[in-house]
matplotlib code that plots the C-alpha trace (Angstrom):
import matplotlib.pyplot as plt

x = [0.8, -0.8, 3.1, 3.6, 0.4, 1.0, 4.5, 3.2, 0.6, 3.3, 5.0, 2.3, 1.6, 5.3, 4.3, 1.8, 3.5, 6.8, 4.9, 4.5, 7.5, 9.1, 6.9, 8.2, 11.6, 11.5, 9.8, 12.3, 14.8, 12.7, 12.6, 16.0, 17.2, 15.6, 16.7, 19.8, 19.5, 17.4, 20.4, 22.9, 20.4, 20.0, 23.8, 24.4, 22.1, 23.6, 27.1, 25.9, 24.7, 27.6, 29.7, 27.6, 28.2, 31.8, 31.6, 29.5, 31.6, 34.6, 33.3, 32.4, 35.4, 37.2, 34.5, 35.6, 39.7, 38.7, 36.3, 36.2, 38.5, 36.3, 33.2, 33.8, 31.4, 31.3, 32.6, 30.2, 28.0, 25.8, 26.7, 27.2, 29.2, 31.7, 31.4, 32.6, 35.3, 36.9, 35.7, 33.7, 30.5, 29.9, 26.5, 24.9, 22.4, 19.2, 18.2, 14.5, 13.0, 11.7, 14.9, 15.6, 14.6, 15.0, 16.8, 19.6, 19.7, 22.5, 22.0, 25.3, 26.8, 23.8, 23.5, 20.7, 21.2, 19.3, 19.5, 19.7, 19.2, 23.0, 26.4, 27.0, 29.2, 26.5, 24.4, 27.1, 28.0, 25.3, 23.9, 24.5, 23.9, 22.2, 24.0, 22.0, 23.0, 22.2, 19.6, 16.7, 16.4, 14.9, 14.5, 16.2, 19.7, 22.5, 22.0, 24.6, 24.8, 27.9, 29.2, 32.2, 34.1, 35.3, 37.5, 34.3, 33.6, 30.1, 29.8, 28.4, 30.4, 32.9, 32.6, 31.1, 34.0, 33.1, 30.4, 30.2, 28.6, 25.6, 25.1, 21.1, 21.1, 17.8, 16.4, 13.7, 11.3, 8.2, 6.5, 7.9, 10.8, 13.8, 15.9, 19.4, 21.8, 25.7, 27.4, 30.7, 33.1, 36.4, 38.9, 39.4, 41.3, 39.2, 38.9, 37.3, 34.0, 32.9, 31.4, 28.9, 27.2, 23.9, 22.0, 18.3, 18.1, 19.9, 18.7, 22.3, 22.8, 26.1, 27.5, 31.0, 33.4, 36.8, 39.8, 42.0, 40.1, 43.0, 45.0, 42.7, 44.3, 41.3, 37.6, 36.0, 32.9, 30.2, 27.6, 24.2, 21.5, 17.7, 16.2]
y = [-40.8, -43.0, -43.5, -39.8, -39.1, -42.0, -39.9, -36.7, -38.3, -40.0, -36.3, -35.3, -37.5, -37.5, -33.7, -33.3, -35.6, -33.9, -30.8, -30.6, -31.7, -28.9, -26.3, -28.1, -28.0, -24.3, -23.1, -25.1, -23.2, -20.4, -20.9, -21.8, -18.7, -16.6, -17.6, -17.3, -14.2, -13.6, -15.0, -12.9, -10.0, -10.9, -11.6, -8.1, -6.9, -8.8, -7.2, -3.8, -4.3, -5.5, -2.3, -0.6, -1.2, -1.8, 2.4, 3.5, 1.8, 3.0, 6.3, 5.0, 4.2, 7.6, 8.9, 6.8, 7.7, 11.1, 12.3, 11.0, 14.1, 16.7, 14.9, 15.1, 16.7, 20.1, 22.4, 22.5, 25.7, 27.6, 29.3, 32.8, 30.9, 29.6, 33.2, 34.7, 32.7, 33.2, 30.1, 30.9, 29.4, 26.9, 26.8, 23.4, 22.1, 21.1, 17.4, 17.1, 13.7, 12.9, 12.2, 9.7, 5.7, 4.0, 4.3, 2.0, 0.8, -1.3, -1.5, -2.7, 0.1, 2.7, 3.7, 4.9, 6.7, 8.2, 6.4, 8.1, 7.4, 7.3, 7.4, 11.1, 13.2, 15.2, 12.4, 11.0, 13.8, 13.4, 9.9, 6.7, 6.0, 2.9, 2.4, 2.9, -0.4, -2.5, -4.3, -2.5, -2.7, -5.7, -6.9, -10.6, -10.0, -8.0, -4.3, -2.0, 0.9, 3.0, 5.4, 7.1, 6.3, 9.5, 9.9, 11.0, 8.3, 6.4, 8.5, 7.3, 3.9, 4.5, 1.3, -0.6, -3.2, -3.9, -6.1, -10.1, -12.5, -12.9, -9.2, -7.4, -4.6, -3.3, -1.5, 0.5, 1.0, 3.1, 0.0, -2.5, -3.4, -5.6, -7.8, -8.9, -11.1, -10.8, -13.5, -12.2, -8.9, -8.9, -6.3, -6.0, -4.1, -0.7, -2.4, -6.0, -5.7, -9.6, -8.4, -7.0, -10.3, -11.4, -14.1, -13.7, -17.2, -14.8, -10.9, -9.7, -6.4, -5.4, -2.2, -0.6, 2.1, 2.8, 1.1, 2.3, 5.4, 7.5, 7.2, 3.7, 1.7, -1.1, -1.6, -2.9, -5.2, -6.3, -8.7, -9.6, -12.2, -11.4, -13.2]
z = [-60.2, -57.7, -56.4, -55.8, -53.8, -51.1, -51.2, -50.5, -48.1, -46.2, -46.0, -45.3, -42.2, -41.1, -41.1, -39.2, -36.3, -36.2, -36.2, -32.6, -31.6, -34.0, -32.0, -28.5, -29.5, -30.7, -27.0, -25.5, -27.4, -26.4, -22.5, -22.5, -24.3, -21.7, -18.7, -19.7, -20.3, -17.2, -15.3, -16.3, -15.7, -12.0, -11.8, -13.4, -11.2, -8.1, -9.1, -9.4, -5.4, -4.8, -6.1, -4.7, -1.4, -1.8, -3.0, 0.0, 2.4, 0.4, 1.6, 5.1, 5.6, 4.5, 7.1, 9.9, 9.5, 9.0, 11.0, 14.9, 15.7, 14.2, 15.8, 19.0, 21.6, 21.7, 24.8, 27.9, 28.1, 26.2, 22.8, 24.9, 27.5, 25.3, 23.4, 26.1, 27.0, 23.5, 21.9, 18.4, 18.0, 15.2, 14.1, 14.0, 11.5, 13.0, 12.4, 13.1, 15.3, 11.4, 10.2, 12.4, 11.0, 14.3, 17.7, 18.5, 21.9, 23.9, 28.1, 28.4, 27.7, 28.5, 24.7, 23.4, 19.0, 16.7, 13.8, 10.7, 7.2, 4.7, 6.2, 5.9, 7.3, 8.4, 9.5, 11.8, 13.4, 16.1, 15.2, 14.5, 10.7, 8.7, 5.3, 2.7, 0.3, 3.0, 4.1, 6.0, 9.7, 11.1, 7.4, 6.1, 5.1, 6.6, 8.3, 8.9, 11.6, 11.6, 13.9, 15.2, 18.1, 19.7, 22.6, 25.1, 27.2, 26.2, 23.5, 19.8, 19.7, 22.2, 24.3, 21.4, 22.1, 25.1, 23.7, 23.9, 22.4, 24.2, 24.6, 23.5, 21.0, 20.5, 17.5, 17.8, 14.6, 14.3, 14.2, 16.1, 18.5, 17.3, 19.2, 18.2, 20.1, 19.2, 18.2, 17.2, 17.4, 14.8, 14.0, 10.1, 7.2, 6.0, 3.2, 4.4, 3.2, 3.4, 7.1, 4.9, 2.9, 3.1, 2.3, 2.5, 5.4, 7.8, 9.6, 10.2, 12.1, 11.6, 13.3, 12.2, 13.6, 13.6, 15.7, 17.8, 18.8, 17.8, 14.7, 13.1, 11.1, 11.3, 11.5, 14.7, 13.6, 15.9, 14.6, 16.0, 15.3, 15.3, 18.4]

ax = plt.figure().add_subplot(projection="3d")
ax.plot(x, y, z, "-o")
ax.set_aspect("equal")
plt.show()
């Protein structure tokens, strides 16, 4: 009898010391259990960004082949002017100074945009527009501004390439001024989106249109640095 309780005692005490290690192993189990499924949350999460911008600049793109031709500035004169002179006139949708989420500006080439929110049809007809996946103006990570490139001279992004490295592009928020400096133009494939990665180290601007002006077959990229 005496034999069986210094057994029991000895279970007893090897117990009571394994017991905490027992309860550290099963939190580490724990912990390591969720992370890993935290991780493949955020890398879910991270694809679903992904797709989405790949979609909206899917539909950018249709935009851009699409719809220089019927963007184009409309004839000189007032609506009763161009009535009379056999031309019908199209009404246009009002888009109020509120709509607009910064003004794009570029001295080099005299350029001054509204800049408005989602890369609409609607939205570009008049302005330049911010895609919406993106990152936010003048935030960390990569901004995009697209806009068309019709055939009127200095027009929406007509002359955009005619920029340089080394060239200013200034984005005007309601609450502050940004500066970016460009440090690269490319021509691309429609469907090149890798001009459109971040990383949360750099504030990207990114601006997109359509090349040639007639007929595009490609993208005309120009990327800028924040100063």
């Amino acid at each position: 009898m005496r034999r069986c309780w210094s057994y029991l005692l000895m279970a007893a005490g090897v117990g009571l010391v394994l017991l905490p290690k027992a309860m550290e192993w099963q939190a580490d189990y724990k912990e390591s259990r969720l992370l890993a499924s935290t991780e493949r949350s955020f890398a879910a999460a991270e694809a679903a960004a992904e797709r989405r911008v790949e979609a909206e600049y899917e539909r950018l793109s249709e935009l851009l082949s699409t719809g220089a031709e019927a963007d184009e500035a409309e004839p000189a004169g007032s609506p009763e002017q161009r009535s009379e002179a056999g031309e019908a006139a199209q009404p246009v949708k009002p888009i109020s100074a509120e709509s607009a989420i910064a003004v794009l500006s570029i001295e080099k080439l005299a350029l001054k945009l509204p800049v408005l929110e989602g890369a609409t049809q609607e939205n570009m007809r008049f302005a330049a527009a911010h895609m919406i996946e993106t990152s936010p103006l003048g935030e960390p990570g990569n901004a995009a501004i697209a806009a068309h490139r019709v055939k009127t001279k200095g027009r929406l992004f007509n002359r955009l390439n005619e920029l340089e490295g080394g060239d200013k592009i200034v984005v005007e928020l309601p609450d502050r001024k940004v500066t970016y400096t460009v440090f690269r133009t490319l021509r691309v494939e429609p469907s090149d989106i890798s001009v459109l990665k971040r990383s949360e180290e750099d504030r990207i601007l990114t601006l997109i249109t359509c090349d040639p002006i007639v007929n595009p077959t490609h993208r005309l990229i120009v990327q800028a640095s924040q100063d």
